[in-house]
N, C-alpha and C positions, 0 to 999 in steps of 0.2 A: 860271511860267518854270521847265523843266526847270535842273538843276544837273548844271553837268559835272566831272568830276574831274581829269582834265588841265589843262594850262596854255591848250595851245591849243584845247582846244575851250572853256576862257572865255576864253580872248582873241576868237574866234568867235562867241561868247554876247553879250559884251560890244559887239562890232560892229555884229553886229544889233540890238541894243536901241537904241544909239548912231545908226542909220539910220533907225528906224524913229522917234526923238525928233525928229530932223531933221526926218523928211519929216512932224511933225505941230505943228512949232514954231508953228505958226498960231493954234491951240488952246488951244498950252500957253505963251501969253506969263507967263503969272507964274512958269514954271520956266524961263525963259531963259536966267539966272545960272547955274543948276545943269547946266543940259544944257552950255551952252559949258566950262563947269569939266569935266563929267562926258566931253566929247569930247575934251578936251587930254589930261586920262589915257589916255583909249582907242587916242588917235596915238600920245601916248608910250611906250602899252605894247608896241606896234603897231610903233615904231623898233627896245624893244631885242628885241624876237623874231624882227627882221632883222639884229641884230648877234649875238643869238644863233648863230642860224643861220649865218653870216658865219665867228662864230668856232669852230665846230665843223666848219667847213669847213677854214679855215685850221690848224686843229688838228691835222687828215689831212694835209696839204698837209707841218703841217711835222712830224710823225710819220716820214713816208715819208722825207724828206729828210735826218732823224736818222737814222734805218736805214741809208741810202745811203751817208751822209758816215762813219758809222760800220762800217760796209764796209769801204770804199774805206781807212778810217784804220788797220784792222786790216790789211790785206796790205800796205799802206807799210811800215807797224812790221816785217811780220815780212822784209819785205825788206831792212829799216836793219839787225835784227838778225844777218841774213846776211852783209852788210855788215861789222858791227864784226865781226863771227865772222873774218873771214876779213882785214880789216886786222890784228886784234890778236892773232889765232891763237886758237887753243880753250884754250891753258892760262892765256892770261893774266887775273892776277886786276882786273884794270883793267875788265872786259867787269860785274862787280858793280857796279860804278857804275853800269850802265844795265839793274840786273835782271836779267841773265845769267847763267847757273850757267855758271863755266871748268871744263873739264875738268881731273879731276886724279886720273884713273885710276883701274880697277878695285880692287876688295878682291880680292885672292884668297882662294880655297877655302883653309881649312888642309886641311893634305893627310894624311889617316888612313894607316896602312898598311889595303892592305889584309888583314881576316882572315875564315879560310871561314868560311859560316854554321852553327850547328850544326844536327844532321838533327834533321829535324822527330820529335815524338815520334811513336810508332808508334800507329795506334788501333785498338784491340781490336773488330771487328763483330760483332753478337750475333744470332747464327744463332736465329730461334726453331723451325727443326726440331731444335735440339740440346737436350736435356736435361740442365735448369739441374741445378747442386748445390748441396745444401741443407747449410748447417754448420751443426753444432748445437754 
């Protein structure tokens, strides 16, 4: 008997074996006990890899609906917050209670005078047709 490593290729494995007991129960009347025990597991296994499946469906089902409702619950929100915006005004501090930063005006610049830059320092190019002087 090949050995599989997945779930359901032995749950597969286990089917077939299970079918092939059945259709030789004739034979095998002294493993009767065993085989009826050994098939109860087999359905059993057999039920949860349909609920399995079941719930990995329902899983997508309700993934997407999480996504959707969570959507749909963010543009509410940002709609309410429109809302108090504009019942409560932008300065008031009352709009923190609901997470809201009120407006409460810019920082100004401090204001520098202004003063010229000074000129950039002058840079010497060094001609190599010119001949250098040497100080000694």
């Amino acid at each position: 008997m090949l050995r599989e490593n997945t779930n359901a290729g032995m749950l597969g494995q286990l089917v077939r074996f299970s079918a092939a007991l059945a259709a030789n129960s004739s034979e095998l009347a002294h493993l009767e006990g065993m085989r009826v025990r050994f098939e109860k597991l087999v359905n059993e296994a057999q039920g949860i890899a349909q609920q399995q499946a079941a719930l990995v469906a329902s899983k997508q089902e309700a993934s997407k609906r999480m996504q959707t409702l969570l959507t749909e619950g963010l543009r509410s929100a940002t709609g309410l917050e429109r809302m108090l915006l504009e019942f409560y005004g932008l300065r008031a501090e009352k709009l923190a209670e609901f997470g809201l930063q009120p407006f409460r005006g810019r920082r100004r610049k401090k204001e520098k005078p202004e003063q010229p830059e000074p000129p950039p320092p002058e840079v010497q190019s060094h001609d190599p047709a010119a001949p250098e002087e040497i100080q000694d």
